[in-house]
Steps between C-alpha positions, in 0.01 A plus 500: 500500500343250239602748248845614627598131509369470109683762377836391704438157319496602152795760615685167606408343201663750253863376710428139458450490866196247524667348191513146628347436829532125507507422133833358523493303762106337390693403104786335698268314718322393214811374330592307792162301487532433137821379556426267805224351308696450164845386653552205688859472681606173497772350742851294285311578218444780247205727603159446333374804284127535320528562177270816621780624735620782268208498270476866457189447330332405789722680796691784499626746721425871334705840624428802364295832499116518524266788439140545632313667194223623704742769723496838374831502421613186418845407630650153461661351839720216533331136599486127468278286404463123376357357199351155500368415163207761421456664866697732707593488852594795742568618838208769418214271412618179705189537729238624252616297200674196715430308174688761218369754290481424104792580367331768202337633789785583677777668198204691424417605814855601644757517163746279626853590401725182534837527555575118631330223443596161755460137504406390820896307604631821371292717705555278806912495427489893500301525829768282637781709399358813457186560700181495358506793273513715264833331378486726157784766526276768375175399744737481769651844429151630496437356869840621562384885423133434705694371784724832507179694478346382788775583666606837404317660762314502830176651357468221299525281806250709624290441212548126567336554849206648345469178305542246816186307504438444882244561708549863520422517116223248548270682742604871347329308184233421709425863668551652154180233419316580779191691294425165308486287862105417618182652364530809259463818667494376863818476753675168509614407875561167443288200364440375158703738270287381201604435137677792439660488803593174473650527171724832666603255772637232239636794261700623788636130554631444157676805503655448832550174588875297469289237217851374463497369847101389522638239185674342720186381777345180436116545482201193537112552473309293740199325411258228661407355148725297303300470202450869403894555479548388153233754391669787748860435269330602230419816626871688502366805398299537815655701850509167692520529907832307645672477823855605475854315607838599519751239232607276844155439649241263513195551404235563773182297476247737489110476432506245229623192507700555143630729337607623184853649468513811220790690462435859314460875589403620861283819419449555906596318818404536828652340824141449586222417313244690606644813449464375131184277508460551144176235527429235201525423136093553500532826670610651188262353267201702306327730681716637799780524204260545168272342316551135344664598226738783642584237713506174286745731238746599789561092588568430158759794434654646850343221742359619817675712733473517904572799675478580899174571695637660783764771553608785785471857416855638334432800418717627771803315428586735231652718790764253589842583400754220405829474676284607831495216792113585522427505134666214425331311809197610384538413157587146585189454707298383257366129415638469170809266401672749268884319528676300766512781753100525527504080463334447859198245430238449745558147735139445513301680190713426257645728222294562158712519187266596215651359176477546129581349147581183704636164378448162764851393636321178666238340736571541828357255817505503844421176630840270580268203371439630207820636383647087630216399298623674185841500547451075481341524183744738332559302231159474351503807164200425323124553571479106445761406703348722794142391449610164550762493759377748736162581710337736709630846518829387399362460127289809544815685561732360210231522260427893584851552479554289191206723363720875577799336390658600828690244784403467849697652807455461881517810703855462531537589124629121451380355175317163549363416107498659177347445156864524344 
């Protein structure tokens, strides 16, 4: 199936099918933050631009064609991207390069072809009248034809089902994997499925989980001490453990009394987490993982990565057949948050959200005292302002958030002090 689906990518490829995913809409957003940062709308009087607004030089709005080198048979596909100064931002490398990619790095990498090039109030005045994009006659022509391609026929809708990611994809992934679960050479019925295993259990996630909608959950790590969090933020390229909520929640208080909010890619997700219980940061340190070096060489270039210690045996879900009331029951009854369907966290476990190339969004506490205590010395910026006008955990707070750079948030999401 892994292979079937490869092929029917590339296939889709050649029609400009996969062309822009979310592209489009990611530029536009981008342009509209620009522009609400750089414009300031002022009422009986004429509006307030940055001399930066439309400084193409350091924002711009870029439509065009891009071609990945590495493919076989290189075929250029229409996208958006944005340019700010030297670095490159994208919908396809938002999560693992959420701060740009050098912009040498990324013409030689993928050839870009530009057709338009945008200042950020022009880019925002054509999403208001015109959507947000392409607005080139010849790009849009182009999605015009893909569009018409898609839906010439109803095997190509059938090839579209093949490409669902669901849970029926998920754990035919997972049966297909079922040789590299447990110890080699001896029957897996359930347990620890081991590293390779593991791994075959996060592959299978990636390929069929709805990441678009997983963006959207809010997601805290919980810790008892205070101190080590300015050290943990500067470890982003480490799987971090987080509990998961939906946009319009609070934020449960879990084991630790604060925690750190990171926003960044959910490689698995469980409604409960110990059908992850991917264990600690030290649990993958030299010897069960390699030696020193093998090990001290992986933080410095990939970070460290979690997997899960436990999993059921699937090797028998490769019989289910989609579209089937059993199957699809079947498929479904699994622990794993794939999209909002199989969203169902645990009320008393909590859910496990393991998380990678992660930036902190803020400090989060769960004391009322404490967040009244902050909130009434909101005004204090610097680290001598705080050291002198506050006390107690209060100044142990600000200061460890003044350290990340990040403000501090109750569990109701409501901001209470930042360093800005």
């Amino acid at each position: 199936m892994n292979l079937l689906r490869e092929y029917i990518r590339e296939m889709l490829k050649e029609q400009n099918v996969l062309a822009t995913g979310m592209c489009f809409p990611f530029a536009a957003k981008k342009a509209e933050e620009w522009f609400d940062d750089h414009f300031e709308a002022r009422q009986g009087r004429a509006p307030k631009r940055h001399p930066d607004l439309n400084n193409m030089d350091k924002f711009k709005v870029v439509h065009g064609k891009v071609t990945d080198q590495w493919k076989e048979t290189p075929k250029p596909i229409v996208h958006a991207w944005v340019e700010m100064g030297d670095l490159v931002f994208d919908d396809q490398t938002q999560y693992t390069k959420p701060n740009g990619v050098p912009k040498d790095v990324y013409y030689d990498m993928y050839q870009p072809e530009v057709i338009e090039e945008y200042s950020a109030e022009d880019a925002v005045v054509n999403c208001v009248m015109k959507g947000e994009g392409p607005w080139n006659k010849d790009l849009v022509d182009i999605m015009k034809q893909r569009d018409a391609w898609m839906k010439e026929s109803t095997f190509r809708e059938y090839i579209r089902g093949l490409l669902k990611e669901d849970a029926m994809g998920f754990v035919h992934d997972l049966a297909a994997a079922s040789d590299e679960f447990g110890e080699e050479g001896q029957p897996f019925f359930g347990g620890n499925p081991g590293k390779a295993g593991g791994r075959a259990i996060k592959r299978a996630f990636n390929a069929n989980a709805d990441h678009q909608w997983l963006a959207t959950l809010d997601t805290v790590h919980w810790t008892s001490d205070l101190e080590y969090l300015p050290k943990l933020a500067t470890k982003r390229k480490d799987e971090l453990s987080a509990i998961m909520v939906l946009p319009g929640e609070d934020f449960p208080p879990e084991s630790g009394e604060y925690g750190l909010w990171i926003k960044g890619r959910i490689t698995l997700a469980a409604n409960d987490m110990d059908k992850i219980y991917s264990e600690f940061y030290h649990s993958y340190g030299p010897g069960k993982e390699g030696t020193e070096e093998e090990v001290a060489h992986r933080d410095k270039s990939s970070g460290r990565n979690k997997r899960p210690t436990v999993s059921k045996d699937y090797s028998r879900y490769g019989q289910l057949k989609r579209g089937t009331e059993f199957g699809e029951k079947m498929a479904k009854d699994i622990p794993y948050v794939l999209d909002k369907s199989t969203w169902k966290p645990h009320k008393y476990n909590g859910n496990e959200a393991l998380v990678d190339n992660w930036s902190p969004v803020g400090i989060v506490v769960t004391y009322d005292d404490q967040a009244y205590a902050i909130q009434n010395v909101s005004d204090l910026k610097t680290e001598e302002e705080i050291k002198e006008h506050s006390a107690g955990i209060t100044k142990m707070i600000l200061m460890t958030a003044l350290k990340i750079g990040v403000p501090v948030y109750d569990l109701q999401k409501d901001e209470l002090w930042s360093p800005e």
